[in-house]
DOPABA-925671 format. One record per residue: x, y, z of N, C-alpha, C, CB in turn; residue in three letters. Coordinates in pm, whole numbers, padded with zeros to 5 digits, always signed. Glycine has a CB too. Example, Ala and Ser with C-alpha at 12.3 -4.5 7.8 and 13.67 -1.06 7.14 Angstrom:
<pts>
+01319-00569+00780+01230-00450+00780+01320-00330+00780+01131-00447+00905ALA/+01285-00225+00708+01367-00106+00714+01290+00003+00787+01408-00060+00572SER/
</pts>
This chain:
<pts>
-03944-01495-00733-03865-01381-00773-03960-01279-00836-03751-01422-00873UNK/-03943-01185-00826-04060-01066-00859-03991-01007-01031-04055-00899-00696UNK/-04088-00930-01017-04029-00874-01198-03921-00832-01238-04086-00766-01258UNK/-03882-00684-01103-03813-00638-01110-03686-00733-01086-03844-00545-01054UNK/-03662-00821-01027-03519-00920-01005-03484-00954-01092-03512-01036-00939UNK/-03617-01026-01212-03587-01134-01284-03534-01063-01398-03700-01232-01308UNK/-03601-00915-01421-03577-00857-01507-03401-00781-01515-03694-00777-01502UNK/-03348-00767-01396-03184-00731-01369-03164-00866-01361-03125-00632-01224UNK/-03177-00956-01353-03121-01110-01386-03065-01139-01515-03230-01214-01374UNK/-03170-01077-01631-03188-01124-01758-03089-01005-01801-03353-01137-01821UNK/-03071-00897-01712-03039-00793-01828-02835-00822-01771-03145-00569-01796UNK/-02852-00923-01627-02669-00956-01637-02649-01032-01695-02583-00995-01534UNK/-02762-01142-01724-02682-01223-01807-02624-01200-01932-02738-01312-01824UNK/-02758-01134-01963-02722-01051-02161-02591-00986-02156-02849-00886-02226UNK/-02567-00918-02024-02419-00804-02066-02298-00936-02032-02390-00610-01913UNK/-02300-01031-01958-02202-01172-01938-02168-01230-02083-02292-01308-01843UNK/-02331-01251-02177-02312-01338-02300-02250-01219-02396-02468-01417-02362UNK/-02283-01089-02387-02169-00998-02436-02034-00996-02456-02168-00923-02382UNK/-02053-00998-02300-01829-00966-02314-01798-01111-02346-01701-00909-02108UNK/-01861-01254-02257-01809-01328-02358-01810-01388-02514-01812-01385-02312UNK/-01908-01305-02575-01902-01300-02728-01806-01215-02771-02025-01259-02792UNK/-01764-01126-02717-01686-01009-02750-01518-01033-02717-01751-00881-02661UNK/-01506-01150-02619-01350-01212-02586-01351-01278-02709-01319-01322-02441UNK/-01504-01378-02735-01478-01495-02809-01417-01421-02955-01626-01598-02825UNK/-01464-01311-03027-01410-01232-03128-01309-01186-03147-01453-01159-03144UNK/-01256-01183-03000-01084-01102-02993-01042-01190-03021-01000-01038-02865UNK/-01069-01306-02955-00967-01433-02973-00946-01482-03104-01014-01554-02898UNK/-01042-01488-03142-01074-01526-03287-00979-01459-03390-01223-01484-03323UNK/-00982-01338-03332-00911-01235-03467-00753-01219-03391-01015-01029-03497UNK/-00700-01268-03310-00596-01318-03269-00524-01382-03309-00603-01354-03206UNK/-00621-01520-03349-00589-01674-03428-00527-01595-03556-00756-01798-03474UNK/-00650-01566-03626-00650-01511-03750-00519-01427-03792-00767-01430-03756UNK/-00467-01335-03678-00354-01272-03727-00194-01356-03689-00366-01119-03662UNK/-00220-01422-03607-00100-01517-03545-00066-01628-03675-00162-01614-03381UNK/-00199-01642-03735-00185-01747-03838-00132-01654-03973-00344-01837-03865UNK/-00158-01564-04013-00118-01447-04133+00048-01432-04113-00208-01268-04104UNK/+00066-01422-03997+00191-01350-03938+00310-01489-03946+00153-01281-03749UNK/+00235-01629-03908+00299-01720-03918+00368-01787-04109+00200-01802-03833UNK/+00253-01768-04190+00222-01796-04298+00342-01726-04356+00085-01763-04334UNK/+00322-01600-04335+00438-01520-04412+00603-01498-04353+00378-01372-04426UNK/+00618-01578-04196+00746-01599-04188+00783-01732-04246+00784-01584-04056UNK/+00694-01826-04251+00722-01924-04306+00791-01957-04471+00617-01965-04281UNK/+00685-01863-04525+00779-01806-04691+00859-01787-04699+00773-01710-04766UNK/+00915-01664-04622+01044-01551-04586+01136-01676-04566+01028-01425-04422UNK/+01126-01789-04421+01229-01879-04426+01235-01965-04582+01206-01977-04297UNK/+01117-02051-04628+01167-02075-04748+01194-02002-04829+01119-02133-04796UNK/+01186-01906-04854+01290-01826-04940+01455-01831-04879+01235-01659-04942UNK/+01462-01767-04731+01612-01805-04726+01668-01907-04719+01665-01768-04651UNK/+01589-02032-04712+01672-02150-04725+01687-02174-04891+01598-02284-04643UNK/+01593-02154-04971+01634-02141-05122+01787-02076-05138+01518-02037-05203UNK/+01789-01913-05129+01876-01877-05131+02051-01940-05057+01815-01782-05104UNK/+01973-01984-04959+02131-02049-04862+02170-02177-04973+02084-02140-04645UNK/+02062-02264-05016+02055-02375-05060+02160-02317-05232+01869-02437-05058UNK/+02138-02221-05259+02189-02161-05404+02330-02124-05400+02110-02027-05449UNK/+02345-02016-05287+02470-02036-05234+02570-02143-05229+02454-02016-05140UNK/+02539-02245-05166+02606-02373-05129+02641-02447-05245+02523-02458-05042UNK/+02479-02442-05349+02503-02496-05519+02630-02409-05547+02353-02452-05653UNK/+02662-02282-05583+02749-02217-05627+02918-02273-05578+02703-02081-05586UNK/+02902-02300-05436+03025-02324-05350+03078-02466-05421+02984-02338-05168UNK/+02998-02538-05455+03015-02699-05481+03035-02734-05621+02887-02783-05435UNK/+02980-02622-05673+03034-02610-05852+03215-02533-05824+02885-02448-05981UNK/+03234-02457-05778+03349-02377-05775+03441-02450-05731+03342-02265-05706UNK/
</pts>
């Protein structure tokens, strides 16, 4: 293989290990927000099951 080949060889692979470093980051920060997004519906429901759960206390005293 001569210079010039090896040298557009090296320079596709570099732009390949790019975009897939650059998926691997999307993905990453994907996780990251799917997990934030999960975290805080998860509260929101325990909170409304608190509240439902308070409710029901109220119903069962009355």
């Amino acid at each position: 293989m001569d210079e010039a080949r090896a040298h557009t060889s090296i320079a596709r692979i570099d732009a390949a290990l790019a975009r897939i470093e650059a998926a691997a980051r999307a993905r990453r920060a994907e996780v990251d927000s799917l997990g934030r997004r999960h975290a805080a519906l998860r509260l929101r429901m325990e909170e409304a099951i608190a509240a439902l759960d308070e409710v029901i206390a109220r119903e069962d005293e009355a």
